[in-house]
MMTF fields as JSON, N, C-alpha, C and O atoms, coordinates in Angstrom:
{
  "mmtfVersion": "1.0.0",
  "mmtfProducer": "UNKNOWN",
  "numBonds": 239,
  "numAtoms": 240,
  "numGroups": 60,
  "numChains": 1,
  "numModels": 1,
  "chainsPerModel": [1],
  "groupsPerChain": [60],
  "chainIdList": ["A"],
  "bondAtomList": [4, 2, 8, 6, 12, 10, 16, 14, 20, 18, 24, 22, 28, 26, 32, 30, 36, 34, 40, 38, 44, 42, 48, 46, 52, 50, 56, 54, 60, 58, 64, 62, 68, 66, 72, 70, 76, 74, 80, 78, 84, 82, 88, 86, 92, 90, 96, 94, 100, 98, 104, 102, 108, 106, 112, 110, 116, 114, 120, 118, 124, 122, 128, 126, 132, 130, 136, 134, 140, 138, 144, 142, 148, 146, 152, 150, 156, 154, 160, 158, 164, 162, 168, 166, 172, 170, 176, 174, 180, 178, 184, 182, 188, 186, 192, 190, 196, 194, 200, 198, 204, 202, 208, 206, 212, 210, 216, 214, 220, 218, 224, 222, 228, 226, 232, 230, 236, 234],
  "bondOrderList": [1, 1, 1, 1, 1, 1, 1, 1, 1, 1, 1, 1, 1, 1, 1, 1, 1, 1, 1, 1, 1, 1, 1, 1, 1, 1, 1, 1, 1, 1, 1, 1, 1, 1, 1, 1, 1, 1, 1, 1, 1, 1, 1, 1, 1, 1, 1, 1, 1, 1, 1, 1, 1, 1, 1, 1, 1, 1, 1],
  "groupList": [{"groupName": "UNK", "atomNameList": ["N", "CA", "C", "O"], "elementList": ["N", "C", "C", "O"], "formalChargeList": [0, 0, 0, 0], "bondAtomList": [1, 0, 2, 1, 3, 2], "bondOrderList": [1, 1, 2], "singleLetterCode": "X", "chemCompType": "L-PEPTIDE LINKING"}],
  "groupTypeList": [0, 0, 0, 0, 0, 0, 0, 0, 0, 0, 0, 0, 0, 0, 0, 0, 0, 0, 0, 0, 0, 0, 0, 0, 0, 0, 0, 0, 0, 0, 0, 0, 0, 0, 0, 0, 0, 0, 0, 0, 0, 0, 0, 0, 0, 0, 0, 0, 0, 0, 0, 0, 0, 0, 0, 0, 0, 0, 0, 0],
  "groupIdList": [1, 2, 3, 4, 5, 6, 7, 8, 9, 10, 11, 12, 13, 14, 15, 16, 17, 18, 19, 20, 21, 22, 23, 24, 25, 26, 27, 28, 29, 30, 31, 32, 33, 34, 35, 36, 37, 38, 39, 40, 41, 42, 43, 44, 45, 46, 47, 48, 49, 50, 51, 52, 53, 54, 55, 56, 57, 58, 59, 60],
  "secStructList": [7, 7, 7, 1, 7, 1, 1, 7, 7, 6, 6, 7, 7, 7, 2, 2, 2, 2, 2, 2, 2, 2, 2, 2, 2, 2, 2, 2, 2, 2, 2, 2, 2, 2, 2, 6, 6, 6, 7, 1, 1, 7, 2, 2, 2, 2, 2, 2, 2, 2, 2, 2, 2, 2, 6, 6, 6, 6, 6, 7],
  "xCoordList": [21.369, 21.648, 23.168, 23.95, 23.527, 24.907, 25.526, 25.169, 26.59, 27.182, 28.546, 29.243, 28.761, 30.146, 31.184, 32.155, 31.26, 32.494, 32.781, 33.454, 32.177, 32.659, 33.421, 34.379, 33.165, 33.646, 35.579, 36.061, 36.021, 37.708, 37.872, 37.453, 38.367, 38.556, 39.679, 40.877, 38.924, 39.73, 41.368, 41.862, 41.887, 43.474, 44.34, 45.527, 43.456, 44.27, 44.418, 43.552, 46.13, 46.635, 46.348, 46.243, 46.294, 45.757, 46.639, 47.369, 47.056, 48.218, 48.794, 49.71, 48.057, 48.988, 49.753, 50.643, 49.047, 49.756, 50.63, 51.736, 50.733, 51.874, 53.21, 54.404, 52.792, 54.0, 54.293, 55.489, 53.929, 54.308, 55.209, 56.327, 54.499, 55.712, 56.791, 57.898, 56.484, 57.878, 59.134, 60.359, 58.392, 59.334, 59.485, 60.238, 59.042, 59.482, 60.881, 61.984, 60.412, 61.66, 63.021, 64.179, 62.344, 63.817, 64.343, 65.534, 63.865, 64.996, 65.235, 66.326, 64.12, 65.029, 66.773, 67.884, 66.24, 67.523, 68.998, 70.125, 68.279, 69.327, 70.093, 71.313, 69.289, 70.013, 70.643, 71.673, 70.413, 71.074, 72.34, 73.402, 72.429, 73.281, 74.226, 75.432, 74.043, 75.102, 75.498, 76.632, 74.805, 75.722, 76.223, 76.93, 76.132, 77.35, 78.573, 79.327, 78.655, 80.102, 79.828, 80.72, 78.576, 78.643, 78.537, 78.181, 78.769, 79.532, 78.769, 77.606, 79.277, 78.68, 78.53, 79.533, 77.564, 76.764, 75.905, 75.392, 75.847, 74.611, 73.36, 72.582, 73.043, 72.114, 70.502, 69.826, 70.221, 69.252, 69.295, 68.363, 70.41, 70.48, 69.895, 69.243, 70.217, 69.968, 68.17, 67.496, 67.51, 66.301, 65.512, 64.676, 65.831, 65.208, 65.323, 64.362, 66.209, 66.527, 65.759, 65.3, 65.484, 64.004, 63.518, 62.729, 62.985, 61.384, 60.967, 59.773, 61.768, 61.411, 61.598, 61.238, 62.051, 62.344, 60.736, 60.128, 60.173, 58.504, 58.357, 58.451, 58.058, 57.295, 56.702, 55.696, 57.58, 58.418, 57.491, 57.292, 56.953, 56.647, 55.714, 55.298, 55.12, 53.813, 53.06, 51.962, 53.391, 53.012, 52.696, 51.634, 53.386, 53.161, 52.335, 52.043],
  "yCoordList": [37.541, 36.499, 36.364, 36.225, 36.428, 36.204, 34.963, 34.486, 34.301, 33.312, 33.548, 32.616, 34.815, 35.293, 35.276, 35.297, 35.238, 34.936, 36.638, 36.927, 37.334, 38.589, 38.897, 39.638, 38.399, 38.646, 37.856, 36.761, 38.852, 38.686, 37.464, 37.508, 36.405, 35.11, 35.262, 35.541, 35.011, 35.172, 34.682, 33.964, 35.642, 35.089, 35.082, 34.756, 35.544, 35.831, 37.34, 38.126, 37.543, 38.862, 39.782, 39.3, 40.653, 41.655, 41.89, 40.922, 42.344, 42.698, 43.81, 43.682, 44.733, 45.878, 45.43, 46.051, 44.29, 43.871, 43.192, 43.69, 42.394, 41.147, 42.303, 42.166, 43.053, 44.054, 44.923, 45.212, 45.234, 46.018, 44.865, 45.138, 43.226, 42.777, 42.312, 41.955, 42.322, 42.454, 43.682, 43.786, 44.167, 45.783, 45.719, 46.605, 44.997, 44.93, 44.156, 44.525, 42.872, 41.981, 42.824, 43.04, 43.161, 44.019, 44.587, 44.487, 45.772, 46.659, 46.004, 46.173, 45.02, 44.09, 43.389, 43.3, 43.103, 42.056, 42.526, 42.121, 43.881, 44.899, 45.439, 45.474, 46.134, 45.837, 44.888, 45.239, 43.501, 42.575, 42.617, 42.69, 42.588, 42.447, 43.983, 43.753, 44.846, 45.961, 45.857, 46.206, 45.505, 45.155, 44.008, 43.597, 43.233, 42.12, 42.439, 41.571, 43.903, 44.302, 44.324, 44.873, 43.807, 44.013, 42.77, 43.043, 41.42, 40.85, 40.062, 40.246, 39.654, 38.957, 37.815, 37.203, 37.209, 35.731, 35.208, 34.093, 36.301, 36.177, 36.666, 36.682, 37.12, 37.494, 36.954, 37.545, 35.483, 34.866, 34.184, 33.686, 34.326, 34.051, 34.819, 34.51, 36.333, 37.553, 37.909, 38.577, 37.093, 37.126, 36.814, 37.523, 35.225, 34.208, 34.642, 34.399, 35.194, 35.669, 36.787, 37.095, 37.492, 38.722, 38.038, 38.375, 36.937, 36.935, 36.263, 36.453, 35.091, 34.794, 35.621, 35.045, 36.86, 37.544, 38.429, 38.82, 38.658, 39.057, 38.375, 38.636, 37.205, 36.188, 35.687, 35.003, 36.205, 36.038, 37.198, 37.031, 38.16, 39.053, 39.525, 40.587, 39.067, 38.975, 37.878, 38.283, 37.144, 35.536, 36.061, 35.689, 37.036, 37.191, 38.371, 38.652],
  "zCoordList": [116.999, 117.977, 118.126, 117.186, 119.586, 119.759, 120.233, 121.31, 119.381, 119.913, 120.9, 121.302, 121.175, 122.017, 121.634, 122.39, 120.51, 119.772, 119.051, 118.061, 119.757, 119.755, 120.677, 120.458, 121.901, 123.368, 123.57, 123.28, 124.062, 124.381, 125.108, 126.265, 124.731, 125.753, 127.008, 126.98, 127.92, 129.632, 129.13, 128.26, 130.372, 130.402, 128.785, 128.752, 127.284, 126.54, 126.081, 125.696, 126.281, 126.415, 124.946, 123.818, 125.173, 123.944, 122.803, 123.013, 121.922, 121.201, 122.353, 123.165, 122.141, 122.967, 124.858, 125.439, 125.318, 126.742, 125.745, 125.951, 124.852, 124.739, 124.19, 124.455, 123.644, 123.428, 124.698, 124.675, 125.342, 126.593, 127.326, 127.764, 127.454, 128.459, 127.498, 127.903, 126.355, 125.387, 125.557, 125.62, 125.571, 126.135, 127.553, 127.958, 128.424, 129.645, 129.691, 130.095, 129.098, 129.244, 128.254, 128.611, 126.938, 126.648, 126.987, 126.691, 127.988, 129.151, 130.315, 130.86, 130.981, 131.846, 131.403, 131.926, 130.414, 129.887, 129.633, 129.918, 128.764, 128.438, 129.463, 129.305, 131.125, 132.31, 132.743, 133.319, 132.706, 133.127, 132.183, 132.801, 130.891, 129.97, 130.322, 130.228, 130.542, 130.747, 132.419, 132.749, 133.17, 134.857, 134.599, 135.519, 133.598, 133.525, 132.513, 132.073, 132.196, 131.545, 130.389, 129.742, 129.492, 128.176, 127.279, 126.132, 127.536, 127.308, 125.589, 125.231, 125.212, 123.704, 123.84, 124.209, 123.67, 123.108, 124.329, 124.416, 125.316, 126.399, 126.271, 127.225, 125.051, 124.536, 125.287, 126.129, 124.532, 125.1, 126.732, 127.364, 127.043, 128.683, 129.477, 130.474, 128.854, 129.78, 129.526, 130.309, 127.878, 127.752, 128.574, 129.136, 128.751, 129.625, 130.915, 131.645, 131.355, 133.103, 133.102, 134.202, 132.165, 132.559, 132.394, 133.278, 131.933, 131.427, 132.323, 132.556, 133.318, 134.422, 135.463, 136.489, 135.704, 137.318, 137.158, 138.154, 135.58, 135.158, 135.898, 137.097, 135.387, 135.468, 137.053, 137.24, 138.054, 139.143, 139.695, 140.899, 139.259, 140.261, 139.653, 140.116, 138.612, 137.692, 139.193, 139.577, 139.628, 140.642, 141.589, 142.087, 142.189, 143.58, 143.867, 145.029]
}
């Protein structure tokens, strides 16, 4: 007898998708961070600005 609690729950991402858009946003960011010259301590700025321009076209 099955209670479904075998079955993958909707809308939650797999290990292997949550690492793929992990690696998305890291070469996003890493682009953003080298067309802005390189610069040091923009680190998590340049995170957050991929993870929303994803996020951004993940929507549409």
């Amino acid at each position: 007898m099955s209670n479904g609690s075998n079955k993958k729950a909707k809308n939650v991402p797999s290990q292997e998708e949550r690492e793929e858009r992990e690696e998305q946003i890291r070469l996003a960011a890493y682009h953003r961070w080298e067309a802005k010259g390189r610069p040091s301590g923009a680190d998590e700025e340049d995170w957050y600005e991929a993870e929303d321009s994803l996020d951004d076209k993940i929507e549409d």
